[in-house]
MOPAC internal coordinates of N, CA, C and O (Angstrom, degrees):
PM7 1SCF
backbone

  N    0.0000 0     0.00 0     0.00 0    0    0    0
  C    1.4479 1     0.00 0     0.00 0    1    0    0
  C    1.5211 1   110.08 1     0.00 0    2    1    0
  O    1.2310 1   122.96 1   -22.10 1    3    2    1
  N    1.4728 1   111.94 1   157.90 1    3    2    1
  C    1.2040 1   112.36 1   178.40 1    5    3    2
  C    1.2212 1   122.86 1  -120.12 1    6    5    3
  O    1.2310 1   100.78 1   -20.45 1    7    6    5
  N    1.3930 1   152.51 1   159.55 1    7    6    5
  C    1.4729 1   147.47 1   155.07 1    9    7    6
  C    0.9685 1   122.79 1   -86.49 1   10    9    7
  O    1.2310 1   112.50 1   -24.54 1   11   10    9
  N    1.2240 1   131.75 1   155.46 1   11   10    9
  C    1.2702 1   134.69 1  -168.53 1   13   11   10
  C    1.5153 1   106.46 1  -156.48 1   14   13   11
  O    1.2310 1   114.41 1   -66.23 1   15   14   13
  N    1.6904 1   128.20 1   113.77 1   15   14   13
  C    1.4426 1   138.34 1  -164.77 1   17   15   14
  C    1.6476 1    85.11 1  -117.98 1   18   17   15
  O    1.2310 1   111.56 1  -119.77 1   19   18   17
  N    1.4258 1   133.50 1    60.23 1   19   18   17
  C    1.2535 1   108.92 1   170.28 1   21   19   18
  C    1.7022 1    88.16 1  -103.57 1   22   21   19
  O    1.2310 1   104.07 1   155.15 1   23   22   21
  N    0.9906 1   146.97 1   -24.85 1   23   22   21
  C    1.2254 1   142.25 1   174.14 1   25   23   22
  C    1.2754 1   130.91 1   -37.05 1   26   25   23
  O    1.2310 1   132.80 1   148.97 1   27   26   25
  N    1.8585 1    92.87 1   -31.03 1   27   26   25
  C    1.8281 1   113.37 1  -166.51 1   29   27   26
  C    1.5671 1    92.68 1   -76.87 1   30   29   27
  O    1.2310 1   123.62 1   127.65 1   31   30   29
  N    1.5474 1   110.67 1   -52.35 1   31   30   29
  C    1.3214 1   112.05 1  -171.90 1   33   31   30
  C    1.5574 1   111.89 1   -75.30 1   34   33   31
  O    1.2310 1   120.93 1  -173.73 1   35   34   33
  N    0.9426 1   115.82 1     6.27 1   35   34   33
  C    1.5844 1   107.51 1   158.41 1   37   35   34
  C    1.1507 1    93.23 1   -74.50 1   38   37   35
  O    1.2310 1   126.67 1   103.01 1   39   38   37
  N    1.7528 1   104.78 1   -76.99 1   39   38   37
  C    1.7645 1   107.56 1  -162.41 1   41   39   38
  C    1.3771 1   128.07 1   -35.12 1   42   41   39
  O    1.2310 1   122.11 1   139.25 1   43   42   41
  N    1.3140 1   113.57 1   -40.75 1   43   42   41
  C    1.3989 1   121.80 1   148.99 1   45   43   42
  C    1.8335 1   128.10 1   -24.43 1   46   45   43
  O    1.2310 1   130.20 1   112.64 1   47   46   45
  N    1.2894 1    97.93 1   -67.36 1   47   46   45
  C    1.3406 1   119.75 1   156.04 1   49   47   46
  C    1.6958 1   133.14 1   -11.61 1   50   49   47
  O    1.2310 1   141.89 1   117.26 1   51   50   49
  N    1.2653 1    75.10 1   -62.74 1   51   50   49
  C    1.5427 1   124.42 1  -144.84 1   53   51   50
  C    2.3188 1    77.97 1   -70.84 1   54   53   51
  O    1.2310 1   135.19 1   101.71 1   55   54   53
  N    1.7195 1    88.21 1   -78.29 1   55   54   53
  C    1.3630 1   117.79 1   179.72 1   57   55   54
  C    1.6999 1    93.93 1   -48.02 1   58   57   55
  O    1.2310 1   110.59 1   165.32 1   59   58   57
  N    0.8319 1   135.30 1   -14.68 1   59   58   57
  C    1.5099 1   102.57 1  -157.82 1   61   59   58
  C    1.6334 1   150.68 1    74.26 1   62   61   59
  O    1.2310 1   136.46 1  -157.49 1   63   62   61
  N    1.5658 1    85.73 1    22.51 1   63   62   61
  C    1.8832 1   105.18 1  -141.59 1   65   63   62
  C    1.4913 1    77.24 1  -122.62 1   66   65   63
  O    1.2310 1   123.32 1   -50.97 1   67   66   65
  N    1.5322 1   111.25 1   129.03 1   67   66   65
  C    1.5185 1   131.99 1   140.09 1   69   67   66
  C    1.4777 1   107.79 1   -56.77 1   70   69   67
  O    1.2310 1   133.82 1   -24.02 1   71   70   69
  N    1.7236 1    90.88 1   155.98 1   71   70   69
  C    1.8725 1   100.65 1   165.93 1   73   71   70
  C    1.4107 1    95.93 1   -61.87 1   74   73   71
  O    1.2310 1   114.33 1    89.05 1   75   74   73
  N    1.1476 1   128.35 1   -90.95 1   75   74   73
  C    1.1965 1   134.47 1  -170.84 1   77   75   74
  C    1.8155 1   124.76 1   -19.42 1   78   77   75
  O    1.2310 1   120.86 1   120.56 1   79   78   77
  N    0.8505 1   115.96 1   -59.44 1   79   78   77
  C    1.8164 1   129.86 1   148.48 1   81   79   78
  C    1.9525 1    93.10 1   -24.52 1   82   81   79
  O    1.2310 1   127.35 1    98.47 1   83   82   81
  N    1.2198 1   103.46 1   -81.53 1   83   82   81
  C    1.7430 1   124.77 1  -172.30 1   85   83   82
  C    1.5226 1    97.60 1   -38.69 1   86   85   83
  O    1.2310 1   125.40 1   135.37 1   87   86   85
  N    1.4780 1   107.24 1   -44.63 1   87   86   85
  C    1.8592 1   101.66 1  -170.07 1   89   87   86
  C    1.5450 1   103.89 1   -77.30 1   90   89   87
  O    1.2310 1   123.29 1   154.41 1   91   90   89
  N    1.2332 1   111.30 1   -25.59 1   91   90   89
  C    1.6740 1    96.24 1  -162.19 1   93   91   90
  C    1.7385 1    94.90 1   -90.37 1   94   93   91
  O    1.2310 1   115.12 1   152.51 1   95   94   93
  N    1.6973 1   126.86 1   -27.49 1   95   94   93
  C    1.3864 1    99.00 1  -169.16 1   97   95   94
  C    1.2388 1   101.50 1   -70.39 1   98   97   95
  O    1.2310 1   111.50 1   139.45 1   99   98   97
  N    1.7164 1   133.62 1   -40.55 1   99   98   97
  C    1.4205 1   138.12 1  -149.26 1  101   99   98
  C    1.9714 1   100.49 1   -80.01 1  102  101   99
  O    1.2310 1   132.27 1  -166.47 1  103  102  101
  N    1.2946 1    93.91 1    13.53 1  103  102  101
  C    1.9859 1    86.13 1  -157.38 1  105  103  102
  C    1.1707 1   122.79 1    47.80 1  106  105  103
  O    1.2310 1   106.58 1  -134.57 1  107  106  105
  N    1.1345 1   142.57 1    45.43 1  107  106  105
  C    1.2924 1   146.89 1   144.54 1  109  107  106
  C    1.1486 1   127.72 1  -111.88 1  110  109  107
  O    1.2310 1   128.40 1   -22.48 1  111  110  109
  N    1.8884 1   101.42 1   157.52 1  111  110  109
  C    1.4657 1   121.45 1  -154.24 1  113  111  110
  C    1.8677 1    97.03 1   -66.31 1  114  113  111
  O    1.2310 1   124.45 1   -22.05 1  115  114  113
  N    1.4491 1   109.06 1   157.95 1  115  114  113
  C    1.3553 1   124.51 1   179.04 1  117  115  114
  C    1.8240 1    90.01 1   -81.29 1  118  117  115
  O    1.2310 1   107.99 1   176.93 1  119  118  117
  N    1.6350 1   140.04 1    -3.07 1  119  118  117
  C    1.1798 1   148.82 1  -164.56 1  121  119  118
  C    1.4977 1    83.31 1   -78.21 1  122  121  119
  O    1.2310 1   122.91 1   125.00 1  123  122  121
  N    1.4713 1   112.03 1   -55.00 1  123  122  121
  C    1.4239 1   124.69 1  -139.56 1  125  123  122
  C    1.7688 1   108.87 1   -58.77 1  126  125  123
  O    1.2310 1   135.09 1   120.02 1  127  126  125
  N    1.5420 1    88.41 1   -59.98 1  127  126  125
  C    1.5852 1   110.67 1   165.11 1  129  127  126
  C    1.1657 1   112.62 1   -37.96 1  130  129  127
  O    1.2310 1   113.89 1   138.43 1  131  130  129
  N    1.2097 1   129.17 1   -41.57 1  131  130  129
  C    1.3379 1   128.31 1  -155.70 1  133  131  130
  C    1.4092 1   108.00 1   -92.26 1  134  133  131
  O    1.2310 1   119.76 1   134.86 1  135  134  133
  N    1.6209 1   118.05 1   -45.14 1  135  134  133
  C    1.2364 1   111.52 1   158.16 1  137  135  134
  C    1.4858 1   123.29 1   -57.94 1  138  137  135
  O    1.2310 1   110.80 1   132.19 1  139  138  137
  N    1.1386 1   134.91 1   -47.81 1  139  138  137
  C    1.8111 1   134.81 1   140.64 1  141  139  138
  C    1.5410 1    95.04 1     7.58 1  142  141  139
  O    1.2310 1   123.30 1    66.08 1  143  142  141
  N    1.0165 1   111.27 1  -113.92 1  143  142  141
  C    1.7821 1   140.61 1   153.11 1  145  143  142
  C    1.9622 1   102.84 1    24.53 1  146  145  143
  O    1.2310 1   133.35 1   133.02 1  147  146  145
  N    1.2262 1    91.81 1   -46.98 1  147  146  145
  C    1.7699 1   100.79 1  -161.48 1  149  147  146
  C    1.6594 1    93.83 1   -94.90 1  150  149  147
  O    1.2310 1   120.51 1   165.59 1  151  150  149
  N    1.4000 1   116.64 1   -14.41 1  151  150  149
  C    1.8498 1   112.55 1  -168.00 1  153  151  150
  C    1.4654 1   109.61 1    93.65 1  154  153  151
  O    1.2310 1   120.18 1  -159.59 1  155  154  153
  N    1.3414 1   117.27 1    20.41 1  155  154  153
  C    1.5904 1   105.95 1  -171.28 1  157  155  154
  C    1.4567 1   109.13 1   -92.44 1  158  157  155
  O    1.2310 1   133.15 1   -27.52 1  159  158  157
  N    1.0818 1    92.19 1   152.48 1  159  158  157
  C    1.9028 1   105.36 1  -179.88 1  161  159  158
  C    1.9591 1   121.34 1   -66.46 1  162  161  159
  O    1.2310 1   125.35 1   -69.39 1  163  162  161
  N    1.2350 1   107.32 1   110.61 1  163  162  161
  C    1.9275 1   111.12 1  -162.40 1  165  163  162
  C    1.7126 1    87.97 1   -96.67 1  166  165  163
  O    1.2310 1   137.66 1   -17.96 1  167  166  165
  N    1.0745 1    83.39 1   162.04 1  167  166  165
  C    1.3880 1   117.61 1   165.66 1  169  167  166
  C    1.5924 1   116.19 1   -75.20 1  170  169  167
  O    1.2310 1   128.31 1   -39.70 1  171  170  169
  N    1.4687 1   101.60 1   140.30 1  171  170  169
  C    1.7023 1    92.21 1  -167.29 1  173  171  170
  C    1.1967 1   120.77 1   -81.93 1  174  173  171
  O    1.2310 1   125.65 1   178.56 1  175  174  173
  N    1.5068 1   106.75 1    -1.44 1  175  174  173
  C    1.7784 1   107.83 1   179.38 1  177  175  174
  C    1.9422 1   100.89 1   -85.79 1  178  177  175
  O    1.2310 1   119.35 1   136.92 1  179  178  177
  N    1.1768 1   118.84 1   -43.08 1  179  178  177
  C    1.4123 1   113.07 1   160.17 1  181  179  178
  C    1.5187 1   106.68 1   -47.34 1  182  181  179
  O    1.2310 1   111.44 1   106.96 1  183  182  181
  N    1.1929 1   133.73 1   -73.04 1  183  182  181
  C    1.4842 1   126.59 1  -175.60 1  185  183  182
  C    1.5415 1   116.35 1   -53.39 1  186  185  183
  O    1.2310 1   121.96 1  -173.92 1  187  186  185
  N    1.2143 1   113.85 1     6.08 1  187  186  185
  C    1.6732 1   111.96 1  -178.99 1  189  187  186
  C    1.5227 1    92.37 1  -118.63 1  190  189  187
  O    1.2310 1   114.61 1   148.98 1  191  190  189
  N    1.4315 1   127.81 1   -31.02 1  191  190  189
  C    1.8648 1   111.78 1  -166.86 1  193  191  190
  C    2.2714 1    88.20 1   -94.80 1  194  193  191
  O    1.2310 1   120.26 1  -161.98 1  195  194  193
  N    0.8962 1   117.10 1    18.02 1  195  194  193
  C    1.6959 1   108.82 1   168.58 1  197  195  194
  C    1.7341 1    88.53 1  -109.63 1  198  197  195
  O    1.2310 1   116.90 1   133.20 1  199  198  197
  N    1.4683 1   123.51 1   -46.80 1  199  198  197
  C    1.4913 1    98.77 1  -167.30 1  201  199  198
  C    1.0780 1   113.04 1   -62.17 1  202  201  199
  O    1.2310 1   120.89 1   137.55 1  203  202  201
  N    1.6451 1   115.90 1   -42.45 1  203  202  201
  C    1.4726 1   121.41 1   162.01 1  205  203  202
  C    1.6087 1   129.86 1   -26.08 1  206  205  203
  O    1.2310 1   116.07 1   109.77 1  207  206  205
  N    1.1787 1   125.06 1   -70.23 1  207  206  205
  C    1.4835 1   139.49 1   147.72 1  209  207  206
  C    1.8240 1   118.88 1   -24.86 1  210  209  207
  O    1.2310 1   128.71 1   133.43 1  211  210  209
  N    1.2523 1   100.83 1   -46.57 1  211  210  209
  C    1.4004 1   116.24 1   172.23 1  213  211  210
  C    1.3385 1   136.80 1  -103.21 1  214  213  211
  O    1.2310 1   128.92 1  -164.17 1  215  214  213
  N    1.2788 1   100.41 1    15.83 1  215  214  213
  C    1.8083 1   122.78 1  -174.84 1  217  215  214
  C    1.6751 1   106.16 1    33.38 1  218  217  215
  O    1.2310 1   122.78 1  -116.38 1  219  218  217
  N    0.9687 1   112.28 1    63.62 1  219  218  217
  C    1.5512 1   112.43 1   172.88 1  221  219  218
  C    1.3442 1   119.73 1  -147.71 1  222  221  219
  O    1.2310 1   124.52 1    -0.14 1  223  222  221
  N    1.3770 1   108.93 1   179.86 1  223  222  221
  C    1.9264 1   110.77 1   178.32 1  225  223  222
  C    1.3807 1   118.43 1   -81.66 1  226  225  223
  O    1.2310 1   111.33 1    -1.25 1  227  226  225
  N    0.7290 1   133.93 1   178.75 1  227  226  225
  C    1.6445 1   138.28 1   143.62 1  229  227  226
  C    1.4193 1   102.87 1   -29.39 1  230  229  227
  O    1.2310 1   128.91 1   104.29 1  231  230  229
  N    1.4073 1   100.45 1   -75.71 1  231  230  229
  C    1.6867 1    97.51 1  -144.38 1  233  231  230
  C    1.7589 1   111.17 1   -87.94 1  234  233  231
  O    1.2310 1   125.56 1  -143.63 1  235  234  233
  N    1.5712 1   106.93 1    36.37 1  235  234  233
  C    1.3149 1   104.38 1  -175.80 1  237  235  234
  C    1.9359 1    76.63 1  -117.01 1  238  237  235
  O    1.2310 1   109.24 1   151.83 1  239  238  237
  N    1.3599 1   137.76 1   -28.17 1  239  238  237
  C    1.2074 1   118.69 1   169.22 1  241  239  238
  C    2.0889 1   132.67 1   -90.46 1  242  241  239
  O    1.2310 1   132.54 1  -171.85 1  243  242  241
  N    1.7658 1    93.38 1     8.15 1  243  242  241
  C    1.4903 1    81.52 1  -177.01 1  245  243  242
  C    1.5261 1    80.75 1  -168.27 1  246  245  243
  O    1.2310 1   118.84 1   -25.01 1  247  246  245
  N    1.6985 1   119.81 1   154.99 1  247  246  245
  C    1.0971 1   119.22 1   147.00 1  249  247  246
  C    1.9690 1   107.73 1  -130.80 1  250  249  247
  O    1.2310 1   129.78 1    -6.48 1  251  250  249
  N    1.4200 1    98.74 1   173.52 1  251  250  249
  C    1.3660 1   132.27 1   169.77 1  253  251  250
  C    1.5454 1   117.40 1   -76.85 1  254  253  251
  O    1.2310 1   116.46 1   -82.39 1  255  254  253
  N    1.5070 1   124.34 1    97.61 1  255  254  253
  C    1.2813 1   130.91 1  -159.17 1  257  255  254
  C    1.7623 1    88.42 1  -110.77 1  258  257  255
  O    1.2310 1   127.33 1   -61.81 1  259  258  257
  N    1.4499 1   103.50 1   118.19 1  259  258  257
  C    1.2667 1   105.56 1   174.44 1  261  259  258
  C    1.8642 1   124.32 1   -57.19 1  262  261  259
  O    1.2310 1   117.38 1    -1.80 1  263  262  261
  N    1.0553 1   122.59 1   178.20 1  263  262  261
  C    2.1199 1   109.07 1   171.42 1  265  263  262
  C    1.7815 1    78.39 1  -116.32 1  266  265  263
  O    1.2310 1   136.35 1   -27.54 1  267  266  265
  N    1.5528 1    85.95 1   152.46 1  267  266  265
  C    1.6045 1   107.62 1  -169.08 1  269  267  266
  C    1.5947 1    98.94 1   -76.22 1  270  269  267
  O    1.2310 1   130.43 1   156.61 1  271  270  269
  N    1.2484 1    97.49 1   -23.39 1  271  270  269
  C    1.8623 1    94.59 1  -165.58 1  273  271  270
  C    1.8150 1    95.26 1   -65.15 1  274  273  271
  O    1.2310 1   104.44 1   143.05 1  275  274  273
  N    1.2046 1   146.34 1   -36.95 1  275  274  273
  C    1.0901 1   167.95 1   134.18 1  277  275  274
  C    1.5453 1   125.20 1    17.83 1  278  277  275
  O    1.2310 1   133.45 1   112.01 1  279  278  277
  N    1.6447 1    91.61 1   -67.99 1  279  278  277
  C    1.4712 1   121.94 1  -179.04 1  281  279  278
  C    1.1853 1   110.89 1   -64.06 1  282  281  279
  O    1.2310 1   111.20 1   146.38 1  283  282  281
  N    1.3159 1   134.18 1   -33.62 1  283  282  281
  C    1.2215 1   154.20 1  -170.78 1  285  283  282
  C    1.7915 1   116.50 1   -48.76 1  286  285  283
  O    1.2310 1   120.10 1   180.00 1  287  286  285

C-alpha cells in the first residue's frame, strides 16, 4: 500500500500555511515534511500534533492508496 499526503498540501493551501509555518507550530522536524513529500510512512504522534495545529482528522490530511497488484 501506499500513502498519499496530497490532501495535507491542499489543506495547507487552502489555510495559507507554509510547510515550514506547519513544522514549527506542530514541533516537528522540516525532515518530517519532507519525508511526507516522498509518500513515506510517519509516525502517528507526528500525524496527531499537524491535525492538532490544523483542527482536523486523519483522513482529511492523507489517505491509504491500495497497490494494484493487490486488487486482483
Amino acid at each position: 500500500m501506499k500513502v498519499s499526503y496530497k490532501k495535507l498540501w491542499k489543506l495547507l493551501i487552502d489555510k495559507e500555511m507554509k510547510k515550514g509555518d506547519l513544522a514549527k507550530a506542530a514541533g516537528i522536524s522540516n525532515f518530517s515534511l519532507t519525508k511526507m513529500g516522498k509518500g513515506g510512512n510517519m509516525r502517528t504522534d507526528v500525524l496527531e500534533k499537524i491535525c492538532l495545529v490544523l483542527n482536523c482528522k486523519l483522513g482529511d490530511i492523507m489517505e491509504i492508496i491500495p497497490d494494484t497488484e493487490n486488487t486482483k
